[in-house]
N, C-alpha and C positions, 0 to 999 in steps of 0.2 A: 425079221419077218419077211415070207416071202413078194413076189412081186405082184401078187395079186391068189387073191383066192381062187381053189381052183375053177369051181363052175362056172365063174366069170367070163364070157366069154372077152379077145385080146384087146377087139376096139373101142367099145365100155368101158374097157380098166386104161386105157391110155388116157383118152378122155379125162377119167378122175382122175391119173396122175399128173396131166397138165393143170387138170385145176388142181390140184396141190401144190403145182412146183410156183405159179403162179400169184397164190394165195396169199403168199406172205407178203409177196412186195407189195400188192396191192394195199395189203393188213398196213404196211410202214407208209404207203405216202397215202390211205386215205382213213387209217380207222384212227391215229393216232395226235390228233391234233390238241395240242394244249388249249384249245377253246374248248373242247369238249370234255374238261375235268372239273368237274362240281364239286367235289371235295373241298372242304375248308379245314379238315383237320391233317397234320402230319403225320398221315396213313404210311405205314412202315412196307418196302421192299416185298412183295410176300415171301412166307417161306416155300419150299419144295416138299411134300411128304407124300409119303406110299400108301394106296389103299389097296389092301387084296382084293382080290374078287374069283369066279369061278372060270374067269377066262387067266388069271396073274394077274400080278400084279400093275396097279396103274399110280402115273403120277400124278397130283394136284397142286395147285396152289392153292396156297391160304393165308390169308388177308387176316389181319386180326382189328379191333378198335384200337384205339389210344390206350393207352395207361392209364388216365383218369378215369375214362368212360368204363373201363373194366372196376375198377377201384369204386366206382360209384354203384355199379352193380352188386358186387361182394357184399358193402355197404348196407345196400337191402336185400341182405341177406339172399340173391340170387345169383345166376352165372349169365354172362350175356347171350343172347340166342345166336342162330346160325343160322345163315343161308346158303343152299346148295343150288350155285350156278351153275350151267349147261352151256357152253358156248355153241353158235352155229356155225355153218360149213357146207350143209346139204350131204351131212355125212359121208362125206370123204374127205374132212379140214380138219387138221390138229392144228387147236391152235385158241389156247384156253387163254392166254394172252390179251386177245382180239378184246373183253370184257371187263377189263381193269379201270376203265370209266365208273362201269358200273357198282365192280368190286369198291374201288376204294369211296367211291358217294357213300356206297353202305356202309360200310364201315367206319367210315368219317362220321354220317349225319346221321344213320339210327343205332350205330354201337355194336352193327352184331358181328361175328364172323363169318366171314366167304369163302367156302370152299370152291375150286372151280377144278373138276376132274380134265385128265386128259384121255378120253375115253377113246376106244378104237375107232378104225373106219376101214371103209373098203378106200378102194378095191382089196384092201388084204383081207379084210373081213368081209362078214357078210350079216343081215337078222338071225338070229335078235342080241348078237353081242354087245351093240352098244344099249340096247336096253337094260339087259344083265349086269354089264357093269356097271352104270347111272344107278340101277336098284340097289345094288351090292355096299355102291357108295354112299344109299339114300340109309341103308341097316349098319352101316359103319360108323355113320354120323351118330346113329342114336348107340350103337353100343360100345362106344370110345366117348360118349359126351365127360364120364367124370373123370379119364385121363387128358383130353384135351381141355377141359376150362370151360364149355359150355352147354347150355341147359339142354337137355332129351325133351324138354314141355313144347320147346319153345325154337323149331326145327321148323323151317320154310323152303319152299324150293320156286327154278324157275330156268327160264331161258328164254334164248331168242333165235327166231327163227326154228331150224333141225333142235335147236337145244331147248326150245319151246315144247316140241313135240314129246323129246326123250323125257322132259317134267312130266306131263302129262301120262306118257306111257309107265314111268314109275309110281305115280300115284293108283294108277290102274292095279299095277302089280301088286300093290300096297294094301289095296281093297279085295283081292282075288288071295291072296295069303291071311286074311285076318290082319294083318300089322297095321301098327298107328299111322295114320296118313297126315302130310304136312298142315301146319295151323293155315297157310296160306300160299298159295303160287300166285306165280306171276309171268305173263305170257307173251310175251311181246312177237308182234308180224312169222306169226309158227302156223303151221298144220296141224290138222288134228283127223283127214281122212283124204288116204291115199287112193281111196277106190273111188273118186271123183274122174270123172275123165276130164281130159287137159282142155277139152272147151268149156268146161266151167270156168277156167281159171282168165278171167280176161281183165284187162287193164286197158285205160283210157290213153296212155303213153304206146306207141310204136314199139318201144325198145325197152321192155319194163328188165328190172333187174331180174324174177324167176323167170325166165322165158321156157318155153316147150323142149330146150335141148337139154336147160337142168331136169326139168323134171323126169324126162325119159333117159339122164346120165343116173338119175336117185332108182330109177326101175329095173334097171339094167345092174346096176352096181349092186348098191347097200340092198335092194328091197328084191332083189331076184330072186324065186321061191318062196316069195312068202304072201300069207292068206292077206290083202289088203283087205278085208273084214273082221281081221281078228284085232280085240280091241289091241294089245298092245301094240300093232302095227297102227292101229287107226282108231284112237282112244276115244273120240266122237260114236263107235259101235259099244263102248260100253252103256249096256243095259242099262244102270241104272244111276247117271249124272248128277242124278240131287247128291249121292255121296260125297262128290267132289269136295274140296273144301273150298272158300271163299279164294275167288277167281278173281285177277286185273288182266284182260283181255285187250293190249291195243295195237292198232291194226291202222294201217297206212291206206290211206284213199286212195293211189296209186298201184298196190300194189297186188299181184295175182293171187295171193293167197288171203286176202279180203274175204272173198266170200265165203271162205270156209270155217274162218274162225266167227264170223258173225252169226252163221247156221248151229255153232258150236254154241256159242253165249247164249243165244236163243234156248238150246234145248235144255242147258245146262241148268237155264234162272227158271224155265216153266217147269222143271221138274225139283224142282225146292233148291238148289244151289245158289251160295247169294254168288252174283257175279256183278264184276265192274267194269264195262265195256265200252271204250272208246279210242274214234276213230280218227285221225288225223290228214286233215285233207289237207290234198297240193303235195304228198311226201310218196317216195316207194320205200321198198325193202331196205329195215337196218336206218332207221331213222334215227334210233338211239346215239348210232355211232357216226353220223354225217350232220353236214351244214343243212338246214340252217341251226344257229345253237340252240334258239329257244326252242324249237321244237325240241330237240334232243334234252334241252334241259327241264322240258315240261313232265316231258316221258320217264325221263330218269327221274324227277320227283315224285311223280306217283308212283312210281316203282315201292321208292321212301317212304311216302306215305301207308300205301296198303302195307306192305310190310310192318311197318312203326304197329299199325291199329288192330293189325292180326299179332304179336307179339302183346301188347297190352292185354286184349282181350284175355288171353292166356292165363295171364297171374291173375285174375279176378276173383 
């Protein structure tokens, strides 16, 4: 792939590719700390497998439950469900990785399986490819469920941060195509409307993690030419949010993009969506994956949780 898309202009696309080059190391000495694995079951290696899509194909991981847990499912006569992660990045991070806390809780503590794509990004891309292929991924899930082992009923998505946004923006897709939209998302310190301007985005900390030069690296880069009112760009403009399905919204007291997903939960529950929305004070950006534990481990359990009761509901 080349070294940046062409419209891009040079200084933009260095930008992102310093934060790429950067990204990992930081991924190894701050996202990976063995405090921060909830998992109690020996969640296996994931595997590597291919999803096509209308850009090519992409890689994922995927996380599966235990053997019993699956065995128990069979059992009552079902398959275990599936949850489609989104890692974040601010759309320029590969780096599906970063989310294997998350992955293997779930798949440890509610049995389902984690797909977690490795979707594009700029500077080599540009909108709406990583929406495209997140959707692609979200219509792959449901029509490979009786080759892969798990339920089409029973299909959830979600992410964090950029990969909060791309959930959201496929469920958008999902409702503007007539197609089944997921039983439940899950949203963690995301976006949901780019055409805010950057003085709304304020934080009580000097030095918050999304500061004004990510956001204008995301405008510049990934989101150059595109309608920041069109819902898939900025899913808070979809017209009608009661569609949504049952929403866990949470959101860092700290951090700049607070107030948009609060305006978001807001609009989402007054217009008939159930949504579960809370906010965790004293924390910034990516709480799930930094000190302190409990917070991180409070977070990752609701994650557990809504997911667990949006899958039950299901088979009722």
């Amino acid at each position: 792939m080349s070294f940046k898309e062409p419209a891009i202009a040079w200084r933009p696309a260095l930008v992102a590719r310093s934060f790429q080059a950067i990204f990992p190391i930081l991924g190894r000495l701050l996202l990976e700390s063995p405090k921060l694995q909830f998992a109690t079951k020996p969640v296996g290696a994931p595997e590597r497998i291919t999803i096509p899509t209308r850009h090519g194909d992409i890689s994922a991981l995927l996380y599966s439950p235990v053997p019993t847990d699956i065995e128990a499912e069979l059992s009552a006569e079902q398959r275990p469900p599936v949850h489609l992660l989104f890692h974040g990045g601010a759309f320029v991070v590969r780096r599906p990785e970063q989310e294997d806390n998350v992955a293997r809780y779930l798949a440890s503590e509610v049995g389902c399986f984690v797909v977690l794509p490795d979707y594009d990004v700029s500077p080599q891309v540009r909108f709406p490819v990583a929406e495209q292929e997140c959707y692609d991924a979200y219509l792959w899930l449901l029509d490979h469920a009786s080759t892969r082992g798990w339920d089409p009923a029973r299909v959830s998505i979600g992410g964090a941060s950029a990969g909060a946004k791309l959930a959201l923006s496929v469920i958008v897709q999902a409702l503007q195509d007539g197609e089944a939209t997921p039983v439940a998302a899950s949203l963690e310190y995301g976006a949901s409307d780019f055409s805010l301007p950057d003085e709304s985005r304020t934080s009580p900390r000097k030095m918050p993690v999304i500061g004004p030069w990510m956001l204008r690296m995301v405008r510049e880069t990934y989101l150059l030419g595109a309608d920041l009112t069109d819902p898939v760009v900025s899913p808070a403009k979809y017209l009608n949010p009661g569609d949504f399905p049952p929403l866990l919204i949470l959101t860092g007291g700290l951090d700049t993009l607070r107030h948009d997903m609060r305006v978001f939960a807001e609009k989402a529950r007054a217009n008939g969506a159930k949504v579960d929305h809370h906010e965790f004070a004293g924390v910034d950006h990516g709480f799930t994956h930094f000190q302190p534990v409990e917070t991180a481990r409070t977070a990752v359990t609701m994650i557990g949780n809504h997911l667990r009761a949006a899958y039950a509901a299901a088979v009722r």
